[in-house]
N, C-alpha and C positions, 0 to 999 in steps of 0.2 A: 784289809782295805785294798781297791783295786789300784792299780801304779797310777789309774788313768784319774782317779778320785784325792790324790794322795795330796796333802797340803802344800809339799814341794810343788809340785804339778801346779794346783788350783794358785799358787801363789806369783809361780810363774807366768802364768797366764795373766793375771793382775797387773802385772809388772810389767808383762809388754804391751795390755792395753792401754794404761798410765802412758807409756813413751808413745805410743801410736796417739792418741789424743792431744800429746803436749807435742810431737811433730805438726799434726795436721793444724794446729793454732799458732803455729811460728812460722807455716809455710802462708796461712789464710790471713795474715796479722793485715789491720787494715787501717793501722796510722802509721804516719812518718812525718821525720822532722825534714825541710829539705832547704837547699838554698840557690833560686836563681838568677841567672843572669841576662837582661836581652840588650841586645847590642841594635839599634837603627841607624844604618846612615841614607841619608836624602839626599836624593840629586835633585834640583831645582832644573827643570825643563822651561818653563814658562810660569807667568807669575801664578797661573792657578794649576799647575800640572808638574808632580814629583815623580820621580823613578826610587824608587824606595829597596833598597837590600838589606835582609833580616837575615840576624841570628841568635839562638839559646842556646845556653848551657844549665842544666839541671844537673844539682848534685842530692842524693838522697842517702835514702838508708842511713836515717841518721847524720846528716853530712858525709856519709864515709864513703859513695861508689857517685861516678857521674849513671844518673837513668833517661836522660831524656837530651836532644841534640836537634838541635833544628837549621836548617839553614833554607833560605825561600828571597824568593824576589816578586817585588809589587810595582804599584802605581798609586799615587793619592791624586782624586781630580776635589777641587774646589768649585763650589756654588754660591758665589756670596760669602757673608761672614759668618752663615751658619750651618751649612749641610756639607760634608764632604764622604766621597764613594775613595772606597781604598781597598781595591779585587788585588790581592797576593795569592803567590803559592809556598807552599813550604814542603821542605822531604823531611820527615822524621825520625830519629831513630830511639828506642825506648829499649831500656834494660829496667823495669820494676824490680824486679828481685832477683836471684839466682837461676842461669838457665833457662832464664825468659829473654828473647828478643823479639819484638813489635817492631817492623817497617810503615810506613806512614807516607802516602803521597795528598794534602790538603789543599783543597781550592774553596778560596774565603772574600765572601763577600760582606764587606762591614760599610754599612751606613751611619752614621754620628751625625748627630743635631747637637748645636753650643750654642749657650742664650745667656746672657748676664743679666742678673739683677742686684741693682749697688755691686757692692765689693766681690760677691756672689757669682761663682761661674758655673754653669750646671750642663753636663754631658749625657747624651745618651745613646748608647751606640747597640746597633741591633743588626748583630751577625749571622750568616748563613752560613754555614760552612759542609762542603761535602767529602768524608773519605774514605779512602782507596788504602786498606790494609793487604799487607803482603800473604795473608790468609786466605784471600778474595772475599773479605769480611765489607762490602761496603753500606755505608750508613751517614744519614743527614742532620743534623745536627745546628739549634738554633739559638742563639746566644744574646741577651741583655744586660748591660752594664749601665748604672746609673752613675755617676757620680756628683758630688758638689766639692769646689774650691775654693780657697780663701785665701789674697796673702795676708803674712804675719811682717811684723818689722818692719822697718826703715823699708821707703820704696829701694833706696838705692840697693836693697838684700837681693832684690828680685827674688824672694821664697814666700811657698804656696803651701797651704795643708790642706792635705785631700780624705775623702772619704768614700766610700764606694763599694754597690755589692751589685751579683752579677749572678743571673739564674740561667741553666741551660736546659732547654730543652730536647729531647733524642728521640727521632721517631723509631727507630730501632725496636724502643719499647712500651713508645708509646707514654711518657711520663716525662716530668720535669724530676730530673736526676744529681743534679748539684747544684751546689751553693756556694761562694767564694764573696767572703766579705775581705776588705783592704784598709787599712788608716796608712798614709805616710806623708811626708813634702817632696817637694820637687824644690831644684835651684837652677836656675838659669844664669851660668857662667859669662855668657857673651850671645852674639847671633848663633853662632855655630855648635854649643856646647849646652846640652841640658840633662839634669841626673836627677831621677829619681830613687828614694829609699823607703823600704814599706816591709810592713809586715801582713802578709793575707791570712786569712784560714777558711781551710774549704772542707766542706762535708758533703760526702758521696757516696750511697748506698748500691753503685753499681761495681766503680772501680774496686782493684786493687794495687796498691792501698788507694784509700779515697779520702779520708781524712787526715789533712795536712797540717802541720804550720811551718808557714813562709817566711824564710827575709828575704827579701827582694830588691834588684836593685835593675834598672833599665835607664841606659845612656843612650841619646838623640843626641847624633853627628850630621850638623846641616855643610854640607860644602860650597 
């Protein structure tokens, strides 16, 4: 038998294409557990006009590495008690997996409409968002969120349960590319202090990873 045919050989061959496939499905893995944070504080300019300063912390991989950081500054203008425009920027910085780093500069244009019916508050915010990768990757990107509210308990709780899902659109490729559904409450501590807790999960046949599940939690500091 020839060395090149020999079952050693054929066997070894097996064996490294075994590892070659079970590498290339732990690099291409495309769930994660993750948990983040968004931190808003408001500056009050005039009764209908905010100076708004954002920031994130993503922890992923499992809870185990931060991948995603954000830090940006906005404006919320007010139109009445139902339309308000809030044009931010954010710089990004993303680590998904090992030896990947993604820069991110985001300009986001979010329009929200709020309308009460009875106990009933319904949101819907429809974002534009354009960005600027450090690849010179750039692409536009269009965002829907619906949500419905409700408080539970005593008024004096001031706590709300919410529900809410959110499609995005990416002309990049021309398709609607994720989905991110949320259940959680909110509690409003005082004028100045409000926290939200939730858990989302989103499914994404572009990203990696793209399909998530979230705890979440976002604090709104009004000064």
């Amino acid at each position: 038998m020839s060395p090149k045919n020999s079952p050693f050989t054929l066997l070894s061959g097996l064996c490294l294409l075994c590892l070659s496939v079970a590498n290339t499905s732990a690099q291409v893995d495309r769930t994660d557990n993750q948990f983040w944070t968004d931190v808003l504080i408001v500056a009050p300019v005039t009764k209908d006009f905010d100076f708004n300063i954002l920031g994130t912390l993503r922890v992923g991989r499992d809870w185990s590495h931060p991948v995603d950081e954000r830090i940006g500054a906005g404006f919320t203008f007010r139109f009445g008690n139902h339309v308000t425009i809030s044009p931010h920027y954010l710089h990004i910085g993303m680590q998904p997996f090992t030896r990947r780093r993604i820069w991110e500069n985001r300009l986001t244009l979010p329009v929200t409409l709020r309308f009460n019916a009875g106990d009933f508050r319904f949101t819907d915010r429809n974002q534009i968002e354009r960005r600027l990768r450090n690849s010179g990757l750039k692409t536009t990107r269009y965002r829907n969120r619906f949500q419905v509210e409700h408080p539970v308990g005593d008024k004096d709780w001031h706590l709300s349960l919410f529900i809410a899902d959110e499609v995005f659109y990416d002309w990049a490729v021309d398709r609607w590319v994720r989905n991110r559904f949320s259940v959680g409450g909110s509690k409003v501590f005082n004028k100045h202090f409000t926290h939200d807790l939730y858990y989302l999960r989103q499914n994404d046949g572009i990203s990696i990873p793209g399909d998530l599940h979230v705890i979440g939690t976002t604090l709104r500091v009004r000064l």
